[in-house]
N, C-alpha and C positions, 0 to 999 in steps of 0.2 A: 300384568301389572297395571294398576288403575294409579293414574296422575290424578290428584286432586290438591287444590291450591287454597287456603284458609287465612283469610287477613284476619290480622287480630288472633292471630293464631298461638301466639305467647304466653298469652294468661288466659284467666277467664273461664268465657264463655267459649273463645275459638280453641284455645287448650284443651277443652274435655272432649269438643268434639273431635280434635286431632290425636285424644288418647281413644276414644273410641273405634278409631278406624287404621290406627297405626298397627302394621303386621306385614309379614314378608310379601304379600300380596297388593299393596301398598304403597305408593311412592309419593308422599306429603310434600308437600313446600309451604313453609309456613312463615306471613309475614309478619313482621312489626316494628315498632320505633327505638325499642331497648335493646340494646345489642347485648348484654349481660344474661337480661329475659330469653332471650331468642338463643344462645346457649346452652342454657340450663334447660331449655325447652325439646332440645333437636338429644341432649345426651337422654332426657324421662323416654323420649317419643322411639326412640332406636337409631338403626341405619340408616333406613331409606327415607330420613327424614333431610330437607333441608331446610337453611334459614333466608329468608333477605329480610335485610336491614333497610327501608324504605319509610317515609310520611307520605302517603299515598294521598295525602290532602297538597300537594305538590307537585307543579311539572317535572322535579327533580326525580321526585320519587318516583311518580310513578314511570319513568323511563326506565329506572333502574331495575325496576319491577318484571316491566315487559321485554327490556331485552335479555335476562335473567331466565325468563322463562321460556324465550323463543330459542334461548340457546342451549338450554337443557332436555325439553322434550316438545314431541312434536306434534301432544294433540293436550288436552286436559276434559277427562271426564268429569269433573266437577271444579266448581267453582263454589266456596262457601264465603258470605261477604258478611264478618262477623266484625270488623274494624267497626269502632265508633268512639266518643267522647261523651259527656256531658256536657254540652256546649254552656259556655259563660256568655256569648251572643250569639246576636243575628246570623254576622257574617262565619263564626263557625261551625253555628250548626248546618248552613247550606253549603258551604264546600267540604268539612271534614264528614258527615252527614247522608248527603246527596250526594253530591257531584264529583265524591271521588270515588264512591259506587258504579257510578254512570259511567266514568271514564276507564277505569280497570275493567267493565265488562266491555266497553267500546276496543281497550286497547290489546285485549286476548280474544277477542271475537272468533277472530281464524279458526283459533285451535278448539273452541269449542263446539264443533260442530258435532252434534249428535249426543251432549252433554248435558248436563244440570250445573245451575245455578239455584243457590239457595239465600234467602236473605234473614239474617236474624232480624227480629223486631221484639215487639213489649206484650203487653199484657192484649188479650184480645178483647174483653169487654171497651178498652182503652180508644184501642183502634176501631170497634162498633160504632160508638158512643162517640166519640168526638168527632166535633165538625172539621171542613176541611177550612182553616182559616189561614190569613198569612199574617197575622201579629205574634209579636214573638217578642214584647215587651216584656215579660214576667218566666220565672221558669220553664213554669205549669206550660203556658202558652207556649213555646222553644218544646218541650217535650210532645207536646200534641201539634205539632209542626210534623216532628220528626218522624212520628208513628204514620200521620195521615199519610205524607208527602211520599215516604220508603212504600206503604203500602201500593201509593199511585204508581211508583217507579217500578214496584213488582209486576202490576197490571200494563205498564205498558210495554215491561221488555219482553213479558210473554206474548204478546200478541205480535210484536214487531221479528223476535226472533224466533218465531215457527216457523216458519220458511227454510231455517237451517235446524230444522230438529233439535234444538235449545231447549230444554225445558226451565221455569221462572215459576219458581214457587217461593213462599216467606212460611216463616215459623216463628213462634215464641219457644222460648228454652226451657219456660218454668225458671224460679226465684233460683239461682245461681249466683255462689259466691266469686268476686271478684273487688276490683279496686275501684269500678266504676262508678259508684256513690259511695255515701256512708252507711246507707244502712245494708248494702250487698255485702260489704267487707266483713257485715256479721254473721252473712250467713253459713249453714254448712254442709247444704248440699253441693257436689262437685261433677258431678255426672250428667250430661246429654245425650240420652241416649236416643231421643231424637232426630237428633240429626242424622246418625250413621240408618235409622230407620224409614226418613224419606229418599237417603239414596240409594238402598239397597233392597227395599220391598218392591217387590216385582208387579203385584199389583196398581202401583203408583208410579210405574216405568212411562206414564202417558201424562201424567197429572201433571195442570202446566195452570198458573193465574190462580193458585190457591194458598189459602192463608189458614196450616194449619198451628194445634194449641201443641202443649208440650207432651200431650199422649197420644199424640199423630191423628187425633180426629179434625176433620173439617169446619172450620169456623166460617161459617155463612156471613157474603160484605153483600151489604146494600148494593145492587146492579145499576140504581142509578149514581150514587156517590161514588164508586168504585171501577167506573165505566172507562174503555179506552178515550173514549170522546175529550172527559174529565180530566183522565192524564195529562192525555196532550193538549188541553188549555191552561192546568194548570204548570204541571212540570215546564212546559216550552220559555218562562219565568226566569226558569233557573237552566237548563238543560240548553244545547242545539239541536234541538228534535223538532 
């Protein structure tokens, strides 16, 4: 039975990945802020699904979180970190964004040893293409925040957590429908099949610091903009690192 754990696992983006992987072989936990959402989500998904009800942008949450799941099982082969917002500022896009990434992977650390971590992220031209900046006056600017910044957080938990056999890769899902903007709520594709594809292909049982697209090919980061070095000058901002 494989423990895998999906924030943001309610709707969305973390929903299709948690119908793609849900089956007797299988044992989901899946979080989110709707307790309604998080229902309807655990009867679609089956049995061996569960829920917690957590704001993981929270010291509250995320305790409920991690003792939740240290008292339920006692390893987690994955880890999918698909929670996020559209931030209206500054201050939410670094903590609901970052830092409660950072701390949900800090506050299960134990149990994943020998595991995967995955991080959803945007559009990869996006994440190419845009500098690493910290103004975050205007959307645009808040969304090329959150692309660069997650991408640096990818780079630097892989490197940090190779020592416990962790592996830190990021992905983009391709254009999936959800509530997260206006123009997602019209879309109509529902399927990630991605995901279930970077934790299950055997040949990527090694693959750690990589950022792939939504057909599981390799999307090549700049080795200097993308560098551990960079991380931790820039993350250490926002992060205890």
């Amino acid at each position: 039975m494989k423990n895998i754990l999906i924030t943001g696992g309610t709707s969305g983006v973390g929903f299709a990945i948690a119908q793609s992987l849900a089956g007797p072989r299988t044992h989901l936990i899946i979080v989110g802020r709707n307790q309604s959402k998080g229902l309807s989500a655990i009867d679609a998904l089956g049995p061996n699904t569960a829920f917690v009800s957590a704001d993981l942008s929270t010291a509250a949450g995320l305790t409920i979180l991690t003792d939740f799941v240290k008292s339920n099982v006692d390893h987690l082969d994955a880890l999918v970190l698909s929670a996020g917002v559209m931030p209206i500022d500054q201050d939410q896009n670094i903590q609901t964004n970052l830092v409660s990434h950072f701390n949900v992977v800090t506050g299960l650390k134990p149990l994943l040893t020998g595991g995967k971590i995955l991080l959803v992220t945007g559009n990869p031209q996006a994440v190419q293409r845009m500098p690493i900046c910290e103004m975050q006056n205007t959307q645009v600017a808040r969304a090329g925040w959150l692309l660069t910044h997650k991408t640096l957080l990818m780079v630097y938990l892989a490197a940090t957590l190779e020592d416990q056999n962790i592996t830190v890769n990021s992905f983009f899902p391709g254009d999936v429908h959800s509530d997260l903007m206006p123009y997602t709520r019209s879309l109509t594709k529902t399927a990630v099949p991605v995901g279930k594809y970077l934790l299950t292909e055997p040949s990527l049982a090694s693959a750690t610091g990589t950022f792939f697209d939504d057909q599981g090919q390799v999307v090549p980061l700049n080795p200097r903009k993308y560098s551990l070095a960079e991380a931790t000058k820039v993350l250490s901002q926002y992060l205890p690192i």
